[in-house]
C-alpha positions in Angstrom: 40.0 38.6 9.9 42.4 36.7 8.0 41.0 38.2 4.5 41.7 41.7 6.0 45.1 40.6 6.9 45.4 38.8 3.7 44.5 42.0 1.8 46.9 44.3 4.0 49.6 42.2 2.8 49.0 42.1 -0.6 49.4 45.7 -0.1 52.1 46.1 1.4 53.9 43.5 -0.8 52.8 45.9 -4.2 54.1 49.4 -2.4 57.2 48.4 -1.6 59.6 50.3 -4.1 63.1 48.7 -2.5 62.1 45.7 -2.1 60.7 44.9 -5.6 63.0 47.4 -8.1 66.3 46.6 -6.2 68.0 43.8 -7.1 69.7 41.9 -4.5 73.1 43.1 -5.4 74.2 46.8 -6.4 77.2 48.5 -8.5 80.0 50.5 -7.5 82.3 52.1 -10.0 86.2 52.6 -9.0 88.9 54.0 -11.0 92.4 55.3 -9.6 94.8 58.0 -10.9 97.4 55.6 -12.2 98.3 51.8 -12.4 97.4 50.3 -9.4 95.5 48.3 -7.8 92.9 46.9 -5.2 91.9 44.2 -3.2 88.2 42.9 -2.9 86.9 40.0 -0.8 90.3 38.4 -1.2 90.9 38.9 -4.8 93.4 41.6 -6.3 92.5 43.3 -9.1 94.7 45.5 -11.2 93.3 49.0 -11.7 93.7 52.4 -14.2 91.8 55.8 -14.7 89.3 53.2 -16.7 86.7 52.3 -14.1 86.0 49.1 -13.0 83.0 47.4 -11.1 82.3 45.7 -8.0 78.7 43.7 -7.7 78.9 43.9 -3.9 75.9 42.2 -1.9 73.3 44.7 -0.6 74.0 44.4 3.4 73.8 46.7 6.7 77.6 45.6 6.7 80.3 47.9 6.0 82.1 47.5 2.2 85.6 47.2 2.8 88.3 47.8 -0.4 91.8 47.9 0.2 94.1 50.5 -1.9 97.7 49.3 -3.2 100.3 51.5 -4.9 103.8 50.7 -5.0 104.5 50.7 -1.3 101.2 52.4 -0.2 98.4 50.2 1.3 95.3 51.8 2.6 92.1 50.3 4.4 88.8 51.9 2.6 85.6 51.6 4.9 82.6 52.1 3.4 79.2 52.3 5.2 76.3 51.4 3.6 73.5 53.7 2.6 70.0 54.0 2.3 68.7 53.3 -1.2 66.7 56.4 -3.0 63.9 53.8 -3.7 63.3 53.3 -0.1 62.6 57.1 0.2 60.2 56.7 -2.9 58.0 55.0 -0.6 56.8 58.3 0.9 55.4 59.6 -2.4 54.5 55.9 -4.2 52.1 54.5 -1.0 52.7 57.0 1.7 55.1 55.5 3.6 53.4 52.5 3.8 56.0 50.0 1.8 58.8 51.7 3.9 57.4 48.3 6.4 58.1 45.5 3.8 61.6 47.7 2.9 62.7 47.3 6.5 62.5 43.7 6.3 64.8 43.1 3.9 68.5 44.2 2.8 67.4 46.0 -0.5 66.9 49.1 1.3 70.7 50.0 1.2 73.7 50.6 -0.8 76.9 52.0 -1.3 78.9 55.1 -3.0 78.3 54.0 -6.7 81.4 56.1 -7.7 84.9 56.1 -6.0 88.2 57.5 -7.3 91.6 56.5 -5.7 94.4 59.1 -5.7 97.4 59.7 -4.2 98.0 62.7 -1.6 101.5 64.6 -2.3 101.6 65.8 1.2 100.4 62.6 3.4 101.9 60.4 0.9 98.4 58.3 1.6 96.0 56.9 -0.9 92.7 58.8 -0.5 89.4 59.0 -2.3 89.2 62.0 -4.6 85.8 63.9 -5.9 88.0 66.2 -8.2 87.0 66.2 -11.6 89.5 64.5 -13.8 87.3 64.5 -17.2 87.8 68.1 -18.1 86.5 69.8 -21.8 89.7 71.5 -22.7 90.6 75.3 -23.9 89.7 75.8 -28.0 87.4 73.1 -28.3 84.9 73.4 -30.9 81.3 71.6 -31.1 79.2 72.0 -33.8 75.5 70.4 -32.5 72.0 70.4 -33.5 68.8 68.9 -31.7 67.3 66.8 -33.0 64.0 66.3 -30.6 62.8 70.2 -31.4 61.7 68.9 -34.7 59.1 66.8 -33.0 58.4 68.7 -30.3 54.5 68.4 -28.6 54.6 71.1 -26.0 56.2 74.1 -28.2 57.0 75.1 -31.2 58.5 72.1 -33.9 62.0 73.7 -35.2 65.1 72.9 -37.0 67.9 73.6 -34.7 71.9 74.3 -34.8 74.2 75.4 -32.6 78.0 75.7 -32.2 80.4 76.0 -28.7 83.6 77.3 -28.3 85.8 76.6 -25.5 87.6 79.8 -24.3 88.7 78.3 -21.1 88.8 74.8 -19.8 85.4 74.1 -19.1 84.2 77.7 -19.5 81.8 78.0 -23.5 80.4 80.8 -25.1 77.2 78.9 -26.7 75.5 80.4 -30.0 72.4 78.4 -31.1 69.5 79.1 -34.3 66.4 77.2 -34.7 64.0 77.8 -37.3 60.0 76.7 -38.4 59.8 77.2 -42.1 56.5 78.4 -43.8 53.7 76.9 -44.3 51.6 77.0 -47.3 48.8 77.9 -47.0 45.7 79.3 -48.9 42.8 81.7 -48.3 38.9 79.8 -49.0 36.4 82.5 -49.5 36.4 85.5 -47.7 38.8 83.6 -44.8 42.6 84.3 -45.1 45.4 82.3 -42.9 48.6 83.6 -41.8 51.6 81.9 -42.5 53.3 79.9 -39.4 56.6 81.4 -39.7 59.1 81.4 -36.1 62.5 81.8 -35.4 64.6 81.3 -32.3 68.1 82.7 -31.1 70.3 81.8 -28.5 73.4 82.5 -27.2 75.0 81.3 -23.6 78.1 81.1 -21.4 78.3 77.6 -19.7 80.4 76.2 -16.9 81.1 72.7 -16.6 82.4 70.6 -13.8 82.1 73.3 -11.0 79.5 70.9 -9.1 79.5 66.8 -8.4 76.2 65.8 -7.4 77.3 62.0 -8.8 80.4 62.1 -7.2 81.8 60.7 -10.5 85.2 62.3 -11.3 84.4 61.0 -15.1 81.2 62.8 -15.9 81.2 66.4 -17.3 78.3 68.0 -15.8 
């Protein structure tokens, strides 16, 4: 009895995703629109468009940030959530290290992102998903990649490419990769082609129409 019990927790203890990945305290990113700043389990921090970041505690507790701008002052709320490696559980042992998760506060966390603004209209500090790192109009990128020289899975090329911005985050995308000859020679009566490919492509690509990180800094 007690070596089956032994050996049921020994694997519980090795499925547990949460409990052994997450460290006990987790990150959360703000930035604000202009000078500014916030206040943090008592301390006041000055704070720009550059992000900062809080090491808050992992906890069932709500985080609580406080918002200051010249004579605005705003209470920020925010409920914890359930950790992505909790949910990793299901497909890593079936669900069954979701039982050593629950005993422990390394299940949750919080919005890893936030983004103070200012409302025009309520005159209140609110937290804003609106991109604010945009790829301006007539910008030009000349690029290459590098890992089609070594790809395993297709064919190896030399690659270049080149986008043009015609709109603020709208491209026209032109790209050229290339597998030069190899030499090779016939033996006997047995002949060999020479490995010759090329590749074209050309794209229209729209950034910063989605935010699945909820990071107003990331072009996506």
């Amino acid at each position: 009895m007690r070596k089956s019990a032994l050996s049921l927790l020994v694997i519980l203890t090795l499925n547990s995703c949460a409990s052994i990945l997450n460290g006990r305290q987790t990150t959360v990113k703000i930035s604000t629109d202009r000078q500014s700043k916030i206040v943090y389990q008592k301390d006041t921090i000055s704070i720009n468009e550059e992000e900062i970041i809080l090491r808050p505690n992992r906890s069932k507790k709500t985080l609580v940030i406080t918002g200051l701008k010249d004579s605005l002052r705003e209470d920020f709320y925010l409920k914890r959530k359930t950790s992505g490696l909790f949910w990793a559980n299901i497909i890593h042992s079936y669900g069954v290290g979701m039982l050593v998760d629950l005993t422990n506060n390394k299940r949750f966390t919080y919005p890893h992102n936030i983004h103070f603004t200012t409302d025009s209209i309520s005159k209140k500090i609110i937290i804003s998903n609106e991109k604010i790192a945009l790829l301006p109009k007539n910008t030009f990128f000349i690029n290459t990649s590098p890992l089609q020289a070594f790809d395993f899975f297709s064919i190896p090329m030399a690659t270049l490419g080149a986008e043009y911005f015609i709109q603020d985050n709208i491209s026209l995308s032109a790209g050229y990769g290339i597998k030069f000859k190899n030499t090779q020679t016939g033996s006997y009566n047995i002949s060999y082609l020479k490995d010759n490919a090329i590749s074209y492509r050309f794209e229209t690509k729209f950034y910063n129409i989605i935010n699945f990180t909820k990071n107003v800094h990331l072009n996506e």
